[in-house]
C-alpha distance (Angstrom), angle and dihedral (degrees) to the residues before:
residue distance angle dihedral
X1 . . .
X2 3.82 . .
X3 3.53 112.0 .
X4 3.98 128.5 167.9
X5 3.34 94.4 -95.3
X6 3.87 102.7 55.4
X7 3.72 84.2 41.2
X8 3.75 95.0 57.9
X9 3.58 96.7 36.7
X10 3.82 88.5 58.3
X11 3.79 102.0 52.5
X12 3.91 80.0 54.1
X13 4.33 97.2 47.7
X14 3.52 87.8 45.4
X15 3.77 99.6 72.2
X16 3.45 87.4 32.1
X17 3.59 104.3 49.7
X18 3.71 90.2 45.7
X19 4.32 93.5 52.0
X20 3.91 78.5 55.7
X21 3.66 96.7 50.2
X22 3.22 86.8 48.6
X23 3.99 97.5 51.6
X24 4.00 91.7 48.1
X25 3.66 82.3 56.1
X26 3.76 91.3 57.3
X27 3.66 102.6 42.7
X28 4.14 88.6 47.1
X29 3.38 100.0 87.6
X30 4.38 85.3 60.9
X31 3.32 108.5 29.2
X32 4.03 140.6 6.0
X33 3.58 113.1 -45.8
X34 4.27 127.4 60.8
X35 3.73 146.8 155.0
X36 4.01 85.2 -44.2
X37 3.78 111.5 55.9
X38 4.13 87.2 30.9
X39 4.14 85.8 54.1
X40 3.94 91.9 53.8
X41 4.25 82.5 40.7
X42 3.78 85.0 52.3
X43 3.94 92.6 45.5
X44 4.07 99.6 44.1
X45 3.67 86.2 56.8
X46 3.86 96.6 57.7
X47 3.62 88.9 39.2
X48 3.44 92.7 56.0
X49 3.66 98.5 48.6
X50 4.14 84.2 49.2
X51 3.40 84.2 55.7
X52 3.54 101.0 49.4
X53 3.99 98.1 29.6
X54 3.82 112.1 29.8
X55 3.85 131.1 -74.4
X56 4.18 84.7 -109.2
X57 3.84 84.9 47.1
X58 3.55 92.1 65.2
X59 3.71 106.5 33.1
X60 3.99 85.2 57.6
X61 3.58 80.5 63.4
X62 3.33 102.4 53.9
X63 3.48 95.7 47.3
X64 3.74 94.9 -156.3
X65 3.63 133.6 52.3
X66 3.63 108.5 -98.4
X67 3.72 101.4 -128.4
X68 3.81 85.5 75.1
X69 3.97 80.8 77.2
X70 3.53 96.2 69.2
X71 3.44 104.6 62.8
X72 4.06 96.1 40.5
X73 3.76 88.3 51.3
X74 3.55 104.1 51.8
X75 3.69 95.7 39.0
X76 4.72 81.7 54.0
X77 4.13 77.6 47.6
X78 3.83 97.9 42.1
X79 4.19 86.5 46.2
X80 3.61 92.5 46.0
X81 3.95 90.0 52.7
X82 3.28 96.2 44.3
X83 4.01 103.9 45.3
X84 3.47 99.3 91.4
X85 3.25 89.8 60.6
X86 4.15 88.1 76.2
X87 4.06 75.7 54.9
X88 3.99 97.7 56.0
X89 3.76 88.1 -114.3
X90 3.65 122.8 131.2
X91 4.23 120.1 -100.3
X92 3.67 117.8 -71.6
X93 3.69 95.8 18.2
X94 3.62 118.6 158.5
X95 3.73 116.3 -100.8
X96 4.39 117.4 -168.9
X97 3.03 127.7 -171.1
X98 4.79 117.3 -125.0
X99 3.97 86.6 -121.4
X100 3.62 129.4 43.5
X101 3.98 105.8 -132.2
X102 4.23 109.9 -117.8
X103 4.05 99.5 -107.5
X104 4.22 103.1 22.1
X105 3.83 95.8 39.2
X106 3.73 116.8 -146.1
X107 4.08 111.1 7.3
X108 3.71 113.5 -150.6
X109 3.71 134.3 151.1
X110 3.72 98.9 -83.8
X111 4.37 83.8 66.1
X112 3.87 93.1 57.7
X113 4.07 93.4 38.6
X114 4.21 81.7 52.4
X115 4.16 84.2 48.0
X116 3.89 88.5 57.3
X117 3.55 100.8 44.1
X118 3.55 81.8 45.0
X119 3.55 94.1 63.0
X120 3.40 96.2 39.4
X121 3.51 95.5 67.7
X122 3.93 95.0 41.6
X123 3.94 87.2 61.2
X124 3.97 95.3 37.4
X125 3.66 98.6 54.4
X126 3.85 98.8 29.9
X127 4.24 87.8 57.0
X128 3.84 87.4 44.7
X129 4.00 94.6 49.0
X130 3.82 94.6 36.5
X131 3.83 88.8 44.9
X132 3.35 95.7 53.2
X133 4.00 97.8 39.2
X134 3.85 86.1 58.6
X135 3.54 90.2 58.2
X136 3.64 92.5 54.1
């Protein structure tokens, strides 16, 4: 049932929901939180505004179809893994950055592994939802 009210409220969690996700992201790489539970942040807002607004609604939003995610944010994880390699260091080692930046702190590795994970999981569970909603 899509009444006004759900409607409105959604246009309004959207942007909020997604500043959120965006800020778990952020503080993941120092305390709970990360490029997982901000990707399924990320992806209950734009399934609640397809809920509320239309499956069409949404995608027109998005402007893309979210499986196009996937492979851009595993190949920004794979790359962040495997830079310090080009250092002689083993896989996965942690990279940082001399200055911390003004809003995110200190930027290492870890922070742009946690931004491909991050959009891994947008595009995985935004095709699966979307997939199965146009089946409906």
């Amino acid at each position: 049932m899509k009444t006004i009210i759900f409607r409105t409220a959604s246009n309004y969690l959207l942007p909020l929901l997604l500043l959120f996700a965006v800020f778990i992201l952020l503080r993941g790489h120092y305390l709970p939180g990360g490029g997982f539970v901000g990707g399924l942040i990320a992806s209950i807002a734009f399934v609640i505004h397809s809920f509320a607004n239309g499956l069409d609604k949404t995608k027109n939003i998005l402007k893309f179809h979210p499986g196009f995610l996937m492979p851009v944010g595993l190949s920004l994880a794979l790359m962040a893994g495997a830079a310090p390699w080009l250092l002689g260091l083993p896989f996965m080692t942690g990279l940082w950055f001399e200055e911390p930046t003004p809003v995110i702190g200190l930027v290492g590795s870890a922070l742009f592994f946690d931004t491909g994970v991050f959009l891994v999981v947008i595009g995985v569970t935004l095709t699966i939802i979307f997939t199965i909603s146009e089946g409906l």
